[in-house]
Every structure is written in structure tokens, then in C-alpha cells.
C-alpha positions in Angstrom: 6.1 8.9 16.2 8.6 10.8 14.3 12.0 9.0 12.7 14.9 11.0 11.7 17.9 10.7 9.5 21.4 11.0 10.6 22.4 14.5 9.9 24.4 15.2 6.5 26.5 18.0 6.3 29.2 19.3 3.3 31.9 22.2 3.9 31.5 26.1 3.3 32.9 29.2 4.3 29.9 30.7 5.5 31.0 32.0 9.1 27.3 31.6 9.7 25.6 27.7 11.2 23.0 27.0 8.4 20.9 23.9 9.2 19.0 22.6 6.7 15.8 20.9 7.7 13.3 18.6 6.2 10.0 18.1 7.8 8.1 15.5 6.2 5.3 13.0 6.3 5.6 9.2 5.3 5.2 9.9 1.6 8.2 12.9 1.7 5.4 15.4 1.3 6.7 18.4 3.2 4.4 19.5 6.3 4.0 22.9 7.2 3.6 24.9 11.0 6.7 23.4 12.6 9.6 24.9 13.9 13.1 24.2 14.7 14.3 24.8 18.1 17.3 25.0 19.1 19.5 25.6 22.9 22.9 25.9 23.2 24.6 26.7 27.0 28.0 27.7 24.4 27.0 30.3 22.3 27.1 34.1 23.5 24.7 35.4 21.7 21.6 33.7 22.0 21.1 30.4 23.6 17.6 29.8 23.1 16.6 30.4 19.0 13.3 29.3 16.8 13.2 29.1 13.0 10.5 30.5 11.2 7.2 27.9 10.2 8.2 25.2 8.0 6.9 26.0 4.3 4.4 23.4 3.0 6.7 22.8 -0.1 10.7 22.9 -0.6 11.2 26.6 0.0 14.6 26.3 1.7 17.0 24.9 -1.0 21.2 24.3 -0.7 23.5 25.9 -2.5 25.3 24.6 -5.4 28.8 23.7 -3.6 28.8 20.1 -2.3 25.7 18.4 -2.8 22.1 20.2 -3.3 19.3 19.2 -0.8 15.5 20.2 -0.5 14.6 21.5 3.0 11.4 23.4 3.7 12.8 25.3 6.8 16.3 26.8 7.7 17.6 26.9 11.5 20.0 30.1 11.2 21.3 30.7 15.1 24.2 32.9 14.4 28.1 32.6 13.9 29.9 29.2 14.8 30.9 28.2 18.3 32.8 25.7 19.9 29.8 24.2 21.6 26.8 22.2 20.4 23.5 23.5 19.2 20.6 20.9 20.4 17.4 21.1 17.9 13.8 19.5 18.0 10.8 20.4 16.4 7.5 22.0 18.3 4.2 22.1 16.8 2.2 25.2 16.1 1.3 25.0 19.6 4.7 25.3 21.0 4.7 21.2 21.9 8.0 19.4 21.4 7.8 16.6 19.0 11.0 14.9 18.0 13.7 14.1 19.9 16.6 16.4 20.5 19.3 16.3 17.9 22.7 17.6 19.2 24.6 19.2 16.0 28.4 20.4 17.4 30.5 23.1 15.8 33.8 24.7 16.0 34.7 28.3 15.1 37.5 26.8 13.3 36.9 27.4 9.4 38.1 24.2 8.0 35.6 22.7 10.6 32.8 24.8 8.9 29.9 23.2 7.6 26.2 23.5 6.7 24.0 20.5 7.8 21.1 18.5 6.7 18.5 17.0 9.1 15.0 15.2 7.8 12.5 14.4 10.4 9.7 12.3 9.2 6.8 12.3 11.1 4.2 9.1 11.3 
């Protein structure tokens, strides 16, 4: 089973979607050899995009605007769009395991924002 948190998200000006992602276990000890997936029918550049493996320690860090989180993976799929990015996780054998998480955007600036996402697997 895996739970996950309601995404969190803070403003920037990054023209770029940075998803930060927490994959954990019960005890918030980061677990390494996943990835993020994520499809999107908008985007017009690539509609299909993996992250690199998840670190086995908080190797992907915020910045310092808004609030700071702890990730160990970052899903980095290009420019914003007016469209929704759908991510799940995939084991190191390509199997989905989490539920999809839709994460919408708009290439308007003020809409811009980085987001937070912590699955915890069981």
C-alpha cells in the first residue's frame, strides 16, 4: 500500500515545473530505486517523462523562497503548460506503484509554482 500527502506547492518564477518528491517508508526514511512518472496529452514537448532514481537520503532540497522541503527525487518535465501533468511512481522494474497524482499548471507566471508531493510506502 502506499499513502500520499496532498501536494504543497509555494510560488516562483522559475518558467520551469519543478516537482519536488518524497519517497518514503513508515518511519520517513527515504527509499531509493523509484521513479517519477509523469504523462501529460497538453504539453508539446514531451508527453511521456521519468525522473531519475530516487536518492536513498534527501539529495533534492527547495530553495530558500517560500518554505524549504526535503525531497530525495525531482520530477523536472520542461516549461509550464496549460494542461495537467499526471505522476506515479514505478519500481526499479518499471511497475506502477502509487496512484496517479494529477498536478495542473498554467503558463501564466503569477500561476507559477513548484510543488511538493510525499508518497509513503507500507
Amino acid at each position: 500500500m502506499i499513502e500520499i500527502s496532498p501536494p504543497e506547492f509555494t510560488h516562483t518564477t522559475n518558467p520551469m515545473i519543478v516537482v519536488y518528491v518524497a519517497i518514503t517508508d513508515q518511519k520517513n526514511t527515504p527509499l531509493g530505486g523509484y521513479k517519477v512518472v509523469g504523462d501529460s496529452a497538453q504539453s508539446p514537448y514531451n508527453s511521456h517523462v521519468e525522473s531519475p532514481p530516487s536518492c536513498h537520503d534527501w539529495c533534492a532540497t527547495s530553495g530558500k523562497g517560500g518554505y524549504v522541503k526535503a525531497a530525495n527525487v525531482k520530477f523536472e518535465p520542461g516549461p509550464f503548460i496549460d494542461g495537467t501533468w499526471n505522476i506515479y511512481l514505478v519500481d526499479g522494474a518499471g511497475q506502477q506503484v502509487s496512484p496517479v497524482v494529477p498536478l495542473t499548471y498554467s503558463t501564466d507566471p503569477n500561476a507559477w509554482r513548484w510543488d511538493f508531493v510525499s508518497f509513503k510506502l507500507r
